[in-house]
C-alpha positions as CSV (number, residue, x, y, z in Angstrom):
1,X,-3.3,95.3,10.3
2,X,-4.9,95.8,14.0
3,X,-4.1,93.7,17.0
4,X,-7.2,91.3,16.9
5,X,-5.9,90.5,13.3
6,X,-2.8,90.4,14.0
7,X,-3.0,88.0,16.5
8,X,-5.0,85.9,14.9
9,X,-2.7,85.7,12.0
10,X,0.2,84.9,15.2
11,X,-2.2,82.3,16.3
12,X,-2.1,80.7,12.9
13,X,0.9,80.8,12.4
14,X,1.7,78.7,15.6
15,X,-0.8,76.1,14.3
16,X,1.0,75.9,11.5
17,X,4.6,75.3,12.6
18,X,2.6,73.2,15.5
19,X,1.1,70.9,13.0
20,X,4.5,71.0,10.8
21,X,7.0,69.2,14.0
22,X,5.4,69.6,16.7
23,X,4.6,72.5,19.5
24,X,7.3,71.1,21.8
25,X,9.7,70.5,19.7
26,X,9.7,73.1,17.4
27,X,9.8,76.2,19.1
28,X,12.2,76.5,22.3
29,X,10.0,77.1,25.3
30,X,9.4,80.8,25.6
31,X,11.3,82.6,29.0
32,X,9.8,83.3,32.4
33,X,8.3,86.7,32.8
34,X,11.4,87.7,35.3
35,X,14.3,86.0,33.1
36,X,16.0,89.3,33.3
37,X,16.5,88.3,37.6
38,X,15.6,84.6,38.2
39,X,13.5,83.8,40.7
40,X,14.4,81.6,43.8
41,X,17.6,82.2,45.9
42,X,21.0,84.2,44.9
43,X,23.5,81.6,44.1
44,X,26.6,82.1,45.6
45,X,29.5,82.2,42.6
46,X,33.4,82.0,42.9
47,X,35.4,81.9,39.6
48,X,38.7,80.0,39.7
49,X,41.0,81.8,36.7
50,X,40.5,85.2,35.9
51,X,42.0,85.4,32.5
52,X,40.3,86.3,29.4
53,X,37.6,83.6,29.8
54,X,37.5,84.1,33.7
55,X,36.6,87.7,33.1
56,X,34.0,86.9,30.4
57,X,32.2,85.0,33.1
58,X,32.5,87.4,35.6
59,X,31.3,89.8,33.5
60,X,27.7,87.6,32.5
61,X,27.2,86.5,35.5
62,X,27.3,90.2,36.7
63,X,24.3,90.9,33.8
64,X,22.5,87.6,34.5
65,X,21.8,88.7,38.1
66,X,20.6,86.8,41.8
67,X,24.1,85.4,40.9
68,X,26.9,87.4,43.6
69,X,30.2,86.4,42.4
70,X,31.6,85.9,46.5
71,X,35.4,84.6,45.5
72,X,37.8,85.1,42.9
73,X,40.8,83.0,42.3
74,X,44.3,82.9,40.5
75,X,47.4,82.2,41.3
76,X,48.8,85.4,39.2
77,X,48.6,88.0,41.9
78,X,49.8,91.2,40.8
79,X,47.6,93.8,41.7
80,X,47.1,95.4,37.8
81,X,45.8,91.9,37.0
82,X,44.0,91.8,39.4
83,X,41.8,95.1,39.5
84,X,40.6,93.8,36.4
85,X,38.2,90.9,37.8
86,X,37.7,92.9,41.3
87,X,35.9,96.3,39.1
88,X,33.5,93.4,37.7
89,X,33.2,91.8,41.0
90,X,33.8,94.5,43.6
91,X,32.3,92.9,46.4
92,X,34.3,89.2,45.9
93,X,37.4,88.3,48.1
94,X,40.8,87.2,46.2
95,X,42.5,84.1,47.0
96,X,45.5,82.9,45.5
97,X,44.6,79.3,46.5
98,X,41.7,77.7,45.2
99,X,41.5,75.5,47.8
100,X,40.8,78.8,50.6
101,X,38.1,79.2,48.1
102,X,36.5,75.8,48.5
103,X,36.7,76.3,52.7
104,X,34.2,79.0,52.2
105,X,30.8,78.0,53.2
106,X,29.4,80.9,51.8
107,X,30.2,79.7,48.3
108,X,27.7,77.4,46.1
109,X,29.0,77.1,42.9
110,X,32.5,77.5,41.5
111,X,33.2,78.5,37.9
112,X,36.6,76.6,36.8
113,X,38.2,78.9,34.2
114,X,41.9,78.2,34.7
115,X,43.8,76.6,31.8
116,X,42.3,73.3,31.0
117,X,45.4,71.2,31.8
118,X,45.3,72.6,35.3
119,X,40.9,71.8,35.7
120,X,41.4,68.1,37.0
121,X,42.6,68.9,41.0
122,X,40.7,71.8,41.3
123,X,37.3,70.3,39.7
124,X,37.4,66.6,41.8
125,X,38.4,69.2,45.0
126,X,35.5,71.1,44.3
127,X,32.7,68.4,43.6
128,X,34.3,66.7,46.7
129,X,33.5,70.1,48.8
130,X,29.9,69.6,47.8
131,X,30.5,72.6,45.5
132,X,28.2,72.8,42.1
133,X,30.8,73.2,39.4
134,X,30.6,74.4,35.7
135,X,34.3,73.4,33.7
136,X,34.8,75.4,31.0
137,X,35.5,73.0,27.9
138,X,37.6,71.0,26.9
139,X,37.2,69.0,30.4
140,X,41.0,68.5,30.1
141,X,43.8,68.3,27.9
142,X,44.1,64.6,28.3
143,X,41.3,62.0,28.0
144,X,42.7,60.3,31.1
145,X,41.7,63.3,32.9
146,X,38.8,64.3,31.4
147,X,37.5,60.7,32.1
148,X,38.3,60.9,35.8
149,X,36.6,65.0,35.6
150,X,33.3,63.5,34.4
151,X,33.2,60.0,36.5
152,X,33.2,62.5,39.6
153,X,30.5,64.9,37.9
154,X,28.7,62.0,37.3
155,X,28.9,60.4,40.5
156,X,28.3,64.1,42.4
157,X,25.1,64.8,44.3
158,X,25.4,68.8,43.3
159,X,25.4,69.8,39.8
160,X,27.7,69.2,37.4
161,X,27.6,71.1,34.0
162,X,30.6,71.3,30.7
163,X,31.3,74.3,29.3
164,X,29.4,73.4,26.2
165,X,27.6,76.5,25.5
166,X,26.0,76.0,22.5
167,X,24.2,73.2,24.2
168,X,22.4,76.0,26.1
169,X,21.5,78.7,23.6
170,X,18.7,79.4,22.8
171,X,19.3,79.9,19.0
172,X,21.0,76.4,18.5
173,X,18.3,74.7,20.0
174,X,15.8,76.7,18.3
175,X,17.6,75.0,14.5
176,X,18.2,71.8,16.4
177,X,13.9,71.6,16.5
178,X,13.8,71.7,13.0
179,X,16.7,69.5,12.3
180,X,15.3,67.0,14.3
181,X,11.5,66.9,12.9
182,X,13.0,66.5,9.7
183,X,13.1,69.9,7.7
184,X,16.6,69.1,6.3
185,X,15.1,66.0,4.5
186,X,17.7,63.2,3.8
187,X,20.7,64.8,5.6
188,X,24.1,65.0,2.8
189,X,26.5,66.3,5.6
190,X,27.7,69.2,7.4
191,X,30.4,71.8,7.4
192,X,31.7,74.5,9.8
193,X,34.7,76.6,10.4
194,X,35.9,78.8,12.6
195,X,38.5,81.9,11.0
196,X,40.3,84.6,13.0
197,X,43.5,86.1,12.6
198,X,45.2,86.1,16.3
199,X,48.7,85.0,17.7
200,X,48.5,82.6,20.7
201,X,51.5,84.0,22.2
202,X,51.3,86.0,25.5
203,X,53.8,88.6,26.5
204,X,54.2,89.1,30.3
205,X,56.6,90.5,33.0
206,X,59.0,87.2,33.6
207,X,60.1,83.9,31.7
208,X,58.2,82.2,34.2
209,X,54.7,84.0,33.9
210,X,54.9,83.9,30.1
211,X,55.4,80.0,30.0
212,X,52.6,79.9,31.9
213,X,50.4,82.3,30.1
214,X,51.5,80.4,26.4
215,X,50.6,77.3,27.5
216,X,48.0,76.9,24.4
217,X,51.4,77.1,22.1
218,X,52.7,73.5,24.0
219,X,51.7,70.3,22.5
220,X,52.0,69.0,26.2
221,X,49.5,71.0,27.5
222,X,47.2,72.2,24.2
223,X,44.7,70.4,22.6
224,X,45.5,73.0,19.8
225,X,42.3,74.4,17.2
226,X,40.3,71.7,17.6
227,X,40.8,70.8,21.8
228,X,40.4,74.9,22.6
229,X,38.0,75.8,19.3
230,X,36.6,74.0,17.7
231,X,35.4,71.4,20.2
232,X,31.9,73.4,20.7
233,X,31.9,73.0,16.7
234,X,32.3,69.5,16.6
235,X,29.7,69.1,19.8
236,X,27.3,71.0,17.6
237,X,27.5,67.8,14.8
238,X,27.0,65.4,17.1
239,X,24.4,66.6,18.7
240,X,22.6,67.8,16.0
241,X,23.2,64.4,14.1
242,X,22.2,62.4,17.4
243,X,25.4,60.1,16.7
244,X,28.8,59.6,18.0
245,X,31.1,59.7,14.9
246,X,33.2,57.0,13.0
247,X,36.4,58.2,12.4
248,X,38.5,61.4,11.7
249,X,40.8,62.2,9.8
250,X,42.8,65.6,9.7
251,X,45.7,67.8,8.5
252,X,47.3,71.1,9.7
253,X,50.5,73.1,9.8
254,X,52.2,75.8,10.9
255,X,51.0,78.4,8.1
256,X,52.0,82.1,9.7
257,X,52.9,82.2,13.4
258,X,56.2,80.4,12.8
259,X,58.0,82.8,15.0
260,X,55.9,82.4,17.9
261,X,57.0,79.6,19.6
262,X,54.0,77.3,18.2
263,X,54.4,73.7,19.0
264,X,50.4,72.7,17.4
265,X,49.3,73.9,13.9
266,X,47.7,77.2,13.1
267,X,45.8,76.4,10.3
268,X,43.6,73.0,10.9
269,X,41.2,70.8,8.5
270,X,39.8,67.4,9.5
271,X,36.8,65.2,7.9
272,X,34.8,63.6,10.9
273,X,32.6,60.6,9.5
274,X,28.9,60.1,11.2
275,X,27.3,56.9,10.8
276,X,25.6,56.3,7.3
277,X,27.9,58.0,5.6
278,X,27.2,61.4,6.7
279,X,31.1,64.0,6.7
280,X,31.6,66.8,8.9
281,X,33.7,69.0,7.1
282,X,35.8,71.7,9.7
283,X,38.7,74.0,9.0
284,X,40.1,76.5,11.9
285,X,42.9,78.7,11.2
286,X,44.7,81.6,13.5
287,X,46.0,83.1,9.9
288,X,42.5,84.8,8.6
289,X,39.3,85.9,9.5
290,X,37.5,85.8,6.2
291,X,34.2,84.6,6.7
292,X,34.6,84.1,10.2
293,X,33.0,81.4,12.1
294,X,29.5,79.3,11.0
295,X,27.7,75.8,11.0
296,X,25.9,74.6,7.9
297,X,23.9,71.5,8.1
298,X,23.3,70.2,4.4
299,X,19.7,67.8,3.0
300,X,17.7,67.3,0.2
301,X,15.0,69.7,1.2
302,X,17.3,72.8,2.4
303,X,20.2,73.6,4.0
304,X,20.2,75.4,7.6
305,X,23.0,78.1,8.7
306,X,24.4,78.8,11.9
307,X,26.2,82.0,12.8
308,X,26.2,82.5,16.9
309,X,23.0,84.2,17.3
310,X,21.7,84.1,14.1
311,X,20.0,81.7,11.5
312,X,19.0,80.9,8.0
313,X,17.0,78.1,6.2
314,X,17.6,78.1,2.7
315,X,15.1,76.0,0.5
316,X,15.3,73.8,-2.1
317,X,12.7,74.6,-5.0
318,X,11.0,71.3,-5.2
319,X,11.2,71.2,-1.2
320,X,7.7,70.7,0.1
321,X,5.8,74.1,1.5
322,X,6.0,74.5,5.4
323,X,3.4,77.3,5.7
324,X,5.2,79.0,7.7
325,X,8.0,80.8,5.6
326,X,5.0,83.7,4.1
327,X,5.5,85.2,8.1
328,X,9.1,84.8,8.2
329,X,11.9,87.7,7.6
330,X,14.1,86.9,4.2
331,X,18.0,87.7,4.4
332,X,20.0,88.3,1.5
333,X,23.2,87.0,2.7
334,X,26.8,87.6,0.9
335,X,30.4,86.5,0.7
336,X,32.5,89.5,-0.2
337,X,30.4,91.0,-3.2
338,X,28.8,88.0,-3.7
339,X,25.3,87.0,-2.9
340,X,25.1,83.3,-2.0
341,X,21.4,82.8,-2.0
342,X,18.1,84.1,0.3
343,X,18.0,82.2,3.9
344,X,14.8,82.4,5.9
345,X,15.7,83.5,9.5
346,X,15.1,81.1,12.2
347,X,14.2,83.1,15.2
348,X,14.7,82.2,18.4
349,X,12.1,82.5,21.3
350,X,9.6,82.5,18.4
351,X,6.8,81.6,20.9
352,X,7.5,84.1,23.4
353,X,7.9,87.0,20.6
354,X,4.2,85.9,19.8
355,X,3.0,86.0,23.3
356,X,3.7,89.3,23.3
357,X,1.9,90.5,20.3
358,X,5.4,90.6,18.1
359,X,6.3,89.2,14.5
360,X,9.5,87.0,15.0
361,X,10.1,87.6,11.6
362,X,10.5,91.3,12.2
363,X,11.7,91.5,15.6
364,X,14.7,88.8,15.1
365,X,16.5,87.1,17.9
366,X,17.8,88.9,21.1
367,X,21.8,88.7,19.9
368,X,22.8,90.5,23.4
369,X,22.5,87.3,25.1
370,X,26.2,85.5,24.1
371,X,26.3,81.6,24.2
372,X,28.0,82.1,27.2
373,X,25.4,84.1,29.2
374,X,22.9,81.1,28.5
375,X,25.2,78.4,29.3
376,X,25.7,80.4,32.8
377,X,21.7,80.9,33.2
378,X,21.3,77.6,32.3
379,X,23.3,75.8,34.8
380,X,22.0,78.5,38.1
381,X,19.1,77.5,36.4
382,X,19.9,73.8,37.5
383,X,20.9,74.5,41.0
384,X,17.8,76.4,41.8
385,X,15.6,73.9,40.0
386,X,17.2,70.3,40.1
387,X,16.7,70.1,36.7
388,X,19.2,68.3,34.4
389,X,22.5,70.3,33.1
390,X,22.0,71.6,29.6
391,X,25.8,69.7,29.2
392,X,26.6,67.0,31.7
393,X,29.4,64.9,32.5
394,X,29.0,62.6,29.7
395,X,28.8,65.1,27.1
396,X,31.6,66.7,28.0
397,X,33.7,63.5,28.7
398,X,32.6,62.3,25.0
399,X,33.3,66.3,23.2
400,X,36.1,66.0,24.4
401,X,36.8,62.8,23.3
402,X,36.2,63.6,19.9
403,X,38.6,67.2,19.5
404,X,41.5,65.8,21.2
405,X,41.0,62.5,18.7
406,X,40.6,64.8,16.0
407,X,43.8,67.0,17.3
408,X,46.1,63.8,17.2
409,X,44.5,62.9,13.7
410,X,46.2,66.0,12.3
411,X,49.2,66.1,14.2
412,X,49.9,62.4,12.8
413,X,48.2,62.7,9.6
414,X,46.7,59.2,10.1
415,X,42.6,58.8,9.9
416,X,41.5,57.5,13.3
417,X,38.9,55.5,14.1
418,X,36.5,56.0,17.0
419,X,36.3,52.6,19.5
420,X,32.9,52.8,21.2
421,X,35.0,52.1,24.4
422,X,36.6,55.5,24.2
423,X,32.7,57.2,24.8
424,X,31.7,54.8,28.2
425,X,32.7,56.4,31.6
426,X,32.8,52.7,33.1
């Protein structure tokens, strides 16, 4: 095939998923020329809580670029520790108190990574220093909190966005076109689960420091699985099914890590109910990785797979024709030994891939860009630009809503059902 043909087989195929939901909707709008170094003004970073998450920020905001990370933050301050977040950001000062951080004029936007029962002070601090702030999710470990977290995002004049990444990459939105023009058919439910073998537990130097560090393992301060995991998981259903659910119900235990020190369950399962019937079905556990970590959304025309970066569609035979699926790339995928059926691949940036001369089907979605990284682009993206926060205030008051809900559904066994009270900010 030569270029002229080619493209005009690319063109076609545009029509065609065009015609099937839409050119907007379906495809997620293709990137600026200089995504790799946005345009507009360096925005001035400083991270508040350099542990494992803290890092991971540092270390995308040091690939996303025009982003100089200025400050770093944490009130662990021995120099080992330390070194860590300083040979991502060399050129950022250390403070041990956050609120040295928010004197500095120099600093635009503050990235709140410290353990979410400690976000509150430091987020209403920062929004009230005129600072843009992105809270890593859940807002809190409290709703209390997290309620008085997003009334002051809401109520900011800078920009305020939740740590809601999936909101914000690319791939999830890309599914989320189709799911929303229809493709599924009558929707029969959803499932996802999250697998990983991992202790929670922490070693470190003192009593003191290790309390700290195991903070995840207290049911004062944890929202366990579902407030620290699977909270993007759940935020996934509801946006995809464009409703705030009915009721939860949920069961967990202490499986494996019994020696550990574990206050919240390692294993977790819970059944969250949508309106019209429609069950989210979500199991986490800290005891195996099998399978690891996906988001299946069910109907009577196909079902549509999530894995991070990746995507299937997988058709029902009587399903109608898209015209569309001769282009795309076929996946054999497989549990253990086990193949469990042929998914079309749902490619991200499909448009864009097009533009320049390239079959999506072949070329398949850039997986070097984490959820993460996008969530990070995304909300510079909203400083420079004014535009709206790929997660606001109110989505990340109401996600977390819903995982701590579901959290205190399993640790009480009870099914709990959702007041529409618990969603308003007023």
């Amino acid at each position: 095939m030569n270029r002229r043909d080619f493209l005009k087989d690319a063109t076609a195929l545009t029509m065609t998923l065009a015609m099937a939901a839409g050119a907007e909707e379906l495809f997620v709008q293709p990137a600026r020329a200089d995504e790799e170094k946005p345009a507009g003004p360096p925005v001035n970073c400083a991270v508040i809580g350099l542990g494992a998450q803290g890092r991971d920020i540092l270390a995308s905001l040091a690939r996303l670029g025009n982003t100089p990370v200025v400050a770093l933050c944490d009130t662990y301050t021995v120099e080992a520790y330390i070194k860590r977040s300083k040979e991502i950001a060399p050129n950022a000062a250390f403070q041990e108190d956050y609120r040295k951080v928010l004197d500095n004029k120099d600093v635009q936007a503050v990235f709140v990574a410290t353990p979410s029962h400690k976000h509150k002070q430091i987020v209403l601090d920062a929004l009230a220093a005129g600072k843009h702030v992105y809270c890593e999710a859940p807002l809190a470990s409290t709703i209390e909190e997290a309620k008085e977290i997003a009334k002051a995002g809401a109520d900011a004049k800078t920009v305020f966005q939740s740590g809601l990444q999936y909101r914000a990459n690319k791939q999830h939105q890309h599914v989320l076109s189709f799911v929303r023009s229809g493709t599924l058919g009558h929707v029969a439910g959803a499932r996802g689960q999250w697998h990983k073998k991992q202790s929670w537990r922490r070693a470190a130097p003192t009593p003191e420091r290790e309390k700290e560090l195991n903070w995840r393992l207290s049911k004062e301060s944890s929202g366990g699985l579902m407030g620290e995991i699977g909270i993007h998981q759940l935020d996934t259903a509801t946006w995809f099914l464009k409703a705030l659910p009915v009721s939860v119900l949920g069961f967990g235990g202490i499986m494996h890590w019994t020696d550990d020190g574990m206050e919240v369950p390692d294993t977790v399962q819970c059944i969250v109910e949508y309106p019209n019937h429609v069950r989210y079905l979500y199991d986490a556990t800290l005891v195996d990785s099998f399978d690891g970590s996906y988001d299946m959304f069910m109907g009577s025309d196909c079902a549509m797979l999530l894995r991070d970066q990746r995507a299937w569609m997988f058709k029902e035979t009587d399903s109608p024709l898209l015209g569309w699926e001769v282009y795309a790339r076929k996946d054999k995928l497989a549990v253990g030994d086990e193949t469990t059926g042929t998914g079309i691949a749902l490619v991200a940036d499909a448009t864009k891939l097009i533009a320049q001369g390239k079959q999506p089907g072949q070329v398949g979605t850039d997986v070097t860009k984490t959820a993460l990284y996008q969530a990070l682009a995304a909300f510079c993206d909203s400083i420079r630009s004014g535009k709206k926060p790929a997660a606001g205030p109110l989505e990340g008051y109401q996600a977390t809503v819903i995982a701590l809900k579901a959290h205190e559904a399993i640790l009480s066994g009870n099914k709990i059902t959702f007041q529409k009270e618990w969603f308003d900010l007023a």
